[in-house]
C-alpha positions as CSV (number, residue, x, y, z in Angstrom):
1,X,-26.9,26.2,0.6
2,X,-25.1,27.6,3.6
3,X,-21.6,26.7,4.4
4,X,-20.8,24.8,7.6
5,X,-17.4,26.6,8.5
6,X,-14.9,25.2,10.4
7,X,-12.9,28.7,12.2
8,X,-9.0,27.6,12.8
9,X,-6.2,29.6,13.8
10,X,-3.1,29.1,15.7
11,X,-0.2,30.6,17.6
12,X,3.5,30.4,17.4
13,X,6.0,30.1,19.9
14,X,9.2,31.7,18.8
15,X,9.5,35.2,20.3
16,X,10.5,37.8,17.3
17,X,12.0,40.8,17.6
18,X,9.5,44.0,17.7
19,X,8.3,45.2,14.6
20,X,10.2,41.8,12.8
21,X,8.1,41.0,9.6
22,X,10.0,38.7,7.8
23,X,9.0,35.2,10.1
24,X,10.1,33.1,7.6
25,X,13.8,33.8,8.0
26,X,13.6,32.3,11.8
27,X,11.8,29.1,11.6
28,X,10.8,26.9,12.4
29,X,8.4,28.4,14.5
30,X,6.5,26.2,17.0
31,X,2.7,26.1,17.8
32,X,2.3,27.1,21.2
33,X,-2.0,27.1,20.9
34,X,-4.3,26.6,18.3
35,X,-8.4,27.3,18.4
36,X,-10.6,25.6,15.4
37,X,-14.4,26.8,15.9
38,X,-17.4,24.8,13.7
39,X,-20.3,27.2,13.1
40,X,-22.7,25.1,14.4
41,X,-21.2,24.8,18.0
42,X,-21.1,28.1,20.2
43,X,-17.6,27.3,22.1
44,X,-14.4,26.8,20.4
45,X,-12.2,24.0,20.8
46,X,-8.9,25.2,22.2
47,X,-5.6,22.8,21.7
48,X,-2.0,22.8,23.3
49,X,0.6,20.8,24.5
50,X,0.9,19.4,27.8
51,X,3.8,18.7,30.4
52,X,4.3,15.7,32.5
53,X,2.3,17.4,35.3
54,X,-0.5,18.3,32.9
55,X,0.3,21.9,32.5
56,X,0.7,23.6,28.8
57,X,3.7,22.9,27.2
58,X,6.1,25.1,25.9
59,X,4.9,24.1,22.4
60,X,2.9,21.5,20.8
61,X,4.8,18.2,19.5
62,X,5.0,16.8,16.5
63,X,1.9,14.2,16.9
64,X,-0.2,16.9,18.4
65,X,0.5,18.4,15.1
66,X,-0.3,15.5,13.5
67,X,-3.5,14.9,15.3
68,X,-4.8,18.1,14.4
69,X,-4.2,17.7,10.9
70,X,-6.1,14.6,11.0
71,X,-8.9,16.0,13.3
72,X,-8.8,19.0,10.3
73,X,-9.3,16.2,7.6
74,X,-12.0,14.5,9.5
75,X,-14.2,17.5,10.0
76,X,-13.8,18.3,6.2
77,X,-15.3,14.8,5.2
78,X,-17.9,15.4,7.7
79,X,-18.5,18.5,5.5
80,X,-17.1,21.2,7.1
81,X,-15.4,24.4,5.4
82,X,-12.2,24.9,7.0
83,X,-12.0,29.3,7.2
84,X,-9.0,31.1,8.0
85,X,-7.7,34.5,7.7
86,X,-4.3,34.0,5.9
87,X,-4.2,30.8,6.5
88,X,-3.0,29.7,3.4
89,X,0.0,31.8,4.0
90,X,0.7,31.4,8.0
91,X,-1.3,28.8,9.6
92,X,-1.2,25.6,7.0
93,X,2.6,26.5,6.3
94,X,3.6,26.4,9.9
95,X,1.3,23.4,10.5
96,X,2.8,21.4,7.4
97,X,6.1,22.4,8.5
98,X,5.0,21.2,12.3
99,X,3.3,17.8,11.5
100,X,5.4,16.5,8.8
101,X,2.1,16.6,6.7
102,X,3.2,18.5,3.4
103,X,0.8,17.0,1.0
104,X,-2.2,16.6,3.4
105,X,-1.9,20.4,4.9
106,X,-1.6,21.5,1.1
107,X,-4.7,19.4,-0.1
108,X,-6.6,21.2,3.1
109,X,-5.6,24.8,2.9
110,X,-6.3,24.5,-1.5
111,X,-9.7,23.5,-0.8
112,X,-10.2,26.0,2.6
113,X,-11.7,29.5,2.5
114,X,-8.8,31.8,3.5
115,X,-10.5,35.5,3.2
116,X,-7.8,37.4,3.5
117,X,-6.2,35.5,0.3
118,X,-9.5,35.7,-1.6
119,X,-9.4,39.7,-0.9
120,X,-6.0,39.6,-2.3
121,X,-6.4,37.7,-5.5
122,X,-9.4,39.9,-6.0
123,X,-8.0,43.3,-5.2
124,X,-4.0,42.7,-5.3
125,X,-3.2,43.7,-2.0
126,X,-4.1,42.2,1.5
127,X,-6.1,43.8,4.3
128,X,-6.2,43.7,8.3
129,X,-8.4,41.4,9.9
130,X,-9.5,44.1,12.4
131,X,-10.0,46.9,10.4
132,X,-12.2,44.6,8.8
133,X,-14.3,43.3,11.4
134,X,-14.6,47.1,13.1
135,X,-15.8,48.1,9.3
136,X,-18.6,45.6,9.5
137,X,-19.6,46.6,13.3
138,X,-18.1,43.3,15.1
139,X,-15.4,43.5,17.9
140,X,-12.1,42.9,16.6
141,X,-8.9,41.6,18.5
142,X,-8.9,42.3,21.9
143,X,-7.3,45.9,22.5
144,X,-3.4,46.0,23.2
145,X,-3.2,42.8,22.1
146,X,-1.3,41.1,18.4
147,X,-0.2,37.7,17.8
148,X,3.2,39.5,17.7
149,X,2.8,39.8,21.7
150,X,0.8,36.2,21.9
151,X,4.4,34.3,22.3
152,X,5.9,36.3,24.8
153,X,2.9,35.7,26.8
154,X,3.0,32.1,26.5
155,X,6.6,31.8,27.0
156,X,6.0,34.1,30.5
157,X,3.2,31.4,31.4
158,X,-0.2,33.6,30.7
159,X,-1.5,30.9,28.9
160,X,-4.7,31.7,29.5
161,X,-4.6,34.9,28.0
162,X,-3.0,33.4,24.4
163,X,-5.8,31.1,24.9
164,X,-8.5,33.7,24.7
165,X,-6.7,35.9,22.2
166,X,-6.6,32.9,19.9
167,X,-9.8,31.5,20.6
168,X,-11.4,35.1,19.8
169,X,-9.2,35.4,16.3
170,X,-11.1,31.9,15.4
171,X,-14.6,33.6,16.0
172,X,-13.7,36.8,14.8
173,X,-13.1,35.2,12.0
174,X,-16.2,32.8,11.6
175,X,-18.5,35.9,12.5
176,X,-16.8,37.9,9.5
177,X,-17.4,35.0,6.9
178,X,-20.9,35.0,7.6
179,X,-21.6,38.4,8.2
180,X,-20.3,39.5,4.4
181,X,-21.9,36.5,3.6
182,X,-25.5,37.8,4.6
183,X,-24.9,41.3,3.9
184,X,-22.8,40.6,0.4
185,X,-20.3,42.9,0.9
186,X,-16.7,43.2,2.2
187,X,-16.0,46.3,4.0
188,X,-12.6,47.7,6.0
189,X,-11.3,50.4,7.2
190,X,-8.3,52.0,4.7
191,X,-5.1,53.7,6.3
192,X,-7.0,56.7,5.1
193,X,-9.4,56.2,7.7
194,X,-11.9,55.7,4.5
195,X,-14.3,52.5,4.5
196,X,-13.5,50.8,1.4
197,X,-16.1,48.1,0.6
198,X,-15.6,45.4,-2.0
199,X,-19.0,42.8,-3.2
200,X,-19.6,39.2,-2.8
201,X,-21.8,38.1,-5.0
202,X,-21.3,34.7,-4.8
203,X,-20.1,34.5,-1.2
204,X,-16.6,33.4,-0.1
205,X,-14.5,31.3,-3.1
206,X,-11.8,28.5,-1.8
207,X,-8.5,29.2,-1.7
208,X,-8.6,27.1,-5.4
209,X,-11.3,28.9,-6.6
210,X,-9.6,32.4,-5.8
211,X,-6.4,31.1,-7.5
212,X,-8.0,30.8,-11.0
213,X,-9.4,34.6,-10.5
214,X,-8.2,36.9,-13.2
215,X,-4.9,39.0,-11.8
216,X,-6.0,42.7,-10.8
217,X,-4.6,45.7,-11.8
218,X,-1.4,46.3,-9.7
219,X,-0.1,48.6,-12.1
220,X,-0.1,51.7,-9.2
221,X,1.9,49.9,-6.9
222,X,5.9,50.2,-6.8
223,X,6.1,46.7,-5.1
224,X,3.0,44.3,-5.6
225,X,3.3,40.8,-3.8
226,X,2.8,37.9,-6.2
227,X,0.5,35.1,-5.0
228,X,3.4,32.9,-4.7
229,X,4.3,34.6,-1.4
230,X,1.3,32.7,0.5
231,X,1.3,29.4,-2.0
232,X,5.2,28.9,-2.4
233,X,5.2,26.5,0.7
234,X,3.4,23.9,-1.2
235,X,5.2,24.1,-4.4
236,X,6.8,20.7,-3.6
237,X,3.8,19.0,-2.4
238,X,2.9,17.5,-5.1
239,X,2.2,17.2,-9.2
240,X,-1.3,18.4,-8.9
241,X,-0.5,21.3,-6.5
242,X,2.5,22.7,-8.3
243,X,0.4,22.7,-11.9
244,X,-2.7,24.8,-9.4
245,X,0.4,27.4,-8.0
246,X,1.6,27.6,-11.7
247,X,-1.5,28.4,-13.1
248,X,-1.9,31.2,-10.0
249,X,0.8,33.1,-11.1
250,X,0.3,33.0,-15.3
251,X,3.9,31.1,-14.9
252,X,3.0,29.5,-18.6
253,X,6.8,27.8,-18.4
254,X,6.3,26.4,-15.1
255,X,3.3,24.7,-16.4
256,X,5.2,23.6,-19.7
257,X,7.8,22.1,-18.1
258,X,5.0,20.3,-15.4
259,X,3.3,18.9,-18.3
260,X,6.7,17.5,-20.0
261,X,7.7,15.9,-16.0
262,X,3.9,14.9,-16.5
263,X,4.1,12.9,-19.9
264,X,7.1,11.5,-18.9
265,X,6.1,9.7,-15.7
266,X,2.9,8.7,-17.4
267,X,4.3,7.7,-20.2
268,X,2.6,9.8,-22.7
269,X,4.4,10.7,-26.1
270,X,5.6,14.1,-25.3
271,X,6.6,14.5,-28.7
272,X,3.2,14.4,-29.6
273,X,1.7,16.5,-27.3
274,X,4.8,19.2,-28.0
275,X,3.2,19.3,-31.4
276,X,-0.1,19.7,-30.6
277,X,0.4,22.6,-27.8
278,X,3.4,24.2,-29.8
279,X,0.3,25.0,-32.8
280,X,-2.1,26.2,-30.0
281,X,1.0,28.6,-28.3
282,X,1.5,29.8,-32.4
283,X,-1.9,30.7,-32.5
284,X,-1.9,32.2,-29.6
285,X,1.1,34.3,-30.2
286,X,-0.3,35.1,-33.8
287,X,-4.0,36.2,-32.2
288,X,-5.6,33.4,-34.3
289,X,-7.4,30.6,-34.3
290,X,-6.3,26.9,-36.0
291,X,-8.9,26.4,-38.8
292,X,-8.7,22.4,-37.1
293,X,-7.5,23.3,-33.2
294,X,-7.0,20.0,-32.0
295,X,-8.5,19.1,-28.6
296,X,-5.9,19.0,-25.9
297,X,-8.6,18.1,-22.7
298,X,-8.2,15.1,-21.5
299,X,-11.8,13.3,-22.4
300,X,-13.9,11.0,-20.0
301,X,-13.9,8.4,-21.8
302,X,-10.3,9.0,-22.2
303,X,-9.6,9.6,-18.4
304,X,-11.5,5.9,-17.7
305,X,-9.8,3.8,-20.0
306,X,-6.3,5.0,-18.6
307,X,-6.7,5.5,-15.4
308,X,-10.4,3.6,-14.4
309,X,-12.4,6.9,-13.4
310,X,-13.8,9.9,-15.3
311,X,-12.5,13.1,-15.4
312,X,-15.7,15.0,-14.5
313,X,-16.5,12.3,-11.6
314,X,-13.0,13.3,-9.7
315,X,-13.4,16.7,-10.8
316,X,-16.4,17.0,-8.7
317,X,-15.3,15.1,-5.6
318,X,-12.2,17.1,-6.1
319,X,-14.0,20.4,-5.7
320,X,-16.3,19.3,-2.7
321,X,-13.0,18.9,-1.1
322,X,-13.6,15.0,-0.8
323,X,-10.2,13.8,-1.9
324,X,-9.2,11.1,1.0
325,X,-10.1,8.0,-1.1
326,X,-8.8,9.6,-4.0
327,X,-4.7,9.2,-5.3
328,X,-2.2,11.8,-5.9
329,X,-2.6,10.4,-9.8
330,X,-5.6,11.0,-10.0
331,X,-5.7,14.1,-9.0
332,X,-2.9,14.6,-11.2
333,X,-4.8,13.7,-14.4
334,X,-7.2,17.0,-13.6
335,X,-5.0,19.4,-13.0
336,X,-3.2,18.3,-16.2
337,X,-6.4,18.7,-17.7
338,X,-7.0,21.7,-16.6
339,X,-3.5,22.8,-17.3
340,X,-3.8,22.1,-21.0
341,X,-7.3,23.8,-20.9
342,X,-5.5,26.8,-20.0
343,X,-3.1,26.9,-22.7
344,X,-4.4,28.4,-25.3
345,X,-5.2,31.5,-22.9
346,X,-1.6,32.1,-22.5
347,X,0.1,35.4,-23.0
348,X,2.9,33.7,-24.8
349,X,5.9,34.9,-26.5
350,X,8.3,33.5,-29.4
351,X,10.8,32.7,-26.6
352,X,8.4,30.3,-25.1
353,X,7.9,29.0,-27.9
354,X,12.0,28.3,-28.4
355,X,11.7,27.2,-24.7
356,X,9.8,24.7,-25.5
């Protein structure tokens, strides 16, 4: 079944210094523009803030932030894909930071295809939008322009040229999902000037779904980013989020000490459960297997008579994206399950075994 995408990008409006990389250092940032683009539709829908007088504003406000989180959210329950190109690590961070909205911009960009974070976790090292979209025979950004030059535009009043540079990243974007998509390939153009293609056999994966993909081979490089650099932002949105970033990154005490913080607020023996995982970590460690492994996945049956709704059930709605109705508890439970799943996976070592 063919996605329906959702295209979203947006624009800042603090001017940086030429050739300044680190944006994180000068926040917060401002949202001058933003463009979101549904397949389906040919023109994008183009956002900003406006002035007394009804001109754009300098940048959006906090409730236009908020309203586009919520306009976000609704399109996803009408069963859009939101897609991004490093929006996981640019777009939802600012916009979290903008609307207030930690939890709900971290629930959207998890569920979200961001292709430029699903060629990283695949490959180890991220890629240029435009190189990629020349590779595959589409147009690109507009020549001579960046979103480096995109706020000193705004802030000289060419709004209407921001406007079309942002509106043409959103279908940039939404032409190179479903072009890779048809073809089944990824291709871009390397600094070499070489095209370097990579396959997609099963089409796009979420931002969650790329998250649980094994680590690649960095081994070559003398500085390799870990994936913590786009997912950090979310690391105190929530039980259920931090448990996903942990599990990202192989961080096996991150998730130890989640699932202790975890017992403890439900009120789970954690004694218990210490037990149980310290004879999986031993196994583990030892490169065996318990004659009688005991099972550490929280069952169905389980799952409804302490919290009223099966595991699998939420798992499912949780995947589609669908979690509106759904509590930050329950969505909890899975990614404890899944947590403990994951355990006896674990490259573990007698210190995390002291550790825990």
């Amino acid at each position: 079944m063919t996605r329906r995408y959702l295209a979203f990008d947006i624009e800042i409006t603090k001017v940086l210094s030429e050739g300044e990389s680190d944006w994180k250092t000068h926040r917060p940032l401002g949202i001058s523009c933003t463009a979101t683009l549904p397949s389906d539709t040919e023109e994008p829908l183009l956002l900003h803030g406006l002035t007394a007088d009804h001109r754009p504003a300098d940048q959006m406000s906090q409730q236009d932030a908020v309203n586009l989180v919520y306009y976000l959210m609704t399109m996803v329950n009408d069963g859009y894909t939101v897609l991004t190109w490093n929006g996981l690590g640019f777009d939802f961070d600012i916009l979290a930071e903008e609307s207030g909205m930690l939890e709900e911009c971290s629930r959207l960009a998890l569920n979200h295809v961001d292709i430029m974070f699903h060629v990283f976790c695949q490959l180890g090292y991220p890629i240029a939008l435009d190189r990629a979209a020349k590779a595959m025979g589409l147009a690109g950004k507009p020549e001579g322009m960046s979103g480096a030059l995109a706020p000193r535009l705004w802030a000289a009043g060419k709004h209407q040229e921001v406007l079309e540079y942002v509106a043409q990243d959103a279908r940039t974007t939404l032409e190179l999902a479903q072009t890779c998509e048809q073809c089944g390939y990824l291709r871009w153009i390397a600094h070499s000037g070489n095209i370097r293609t990579m396959a997609l056999p099963t089409g796009w994966l979420t931002v969650r779904e790329a998250m649980a993909l094994p680590q690649p081979d960095t081994s070559w490089m003398s500085n390799p980013w870990p994936r913590s650099k786009f997912t950090g932002w979310m690391s105190g949105s929530g039980n259920s989020v931090a448990i996903l970033v942990a599990l990202s990154e192989a961080n096996w005490r991150a998730i130890l000490k989640i699932l202790r913080d975890y017992c403890q607020l439900r009120g789970k023996d954690w004694i218990e459960w210490q037990q149980s995982i310290s004879r999986v970590i031993r196994a583990s460690i030892n490169n065996t297997k318990l004659a009688s492994q005991p099972s550490l996945k929280i069952s169905d049956s389980q799952c409804m008579a302490d919290y009223g709704s099966p595991v699998h059930g939420i798992r499912s709605r949780v995947e589609r994206g669908n979690t509106k109705r759904y509590t930050e508890e329950e969505l909890a439970d899975i990614a404890f399950g899944q947590a403990l799943g994951r355990l006896e996976d674990g490259e573990w070592t007698e210190e995390d075994l002291e550790w825990l």
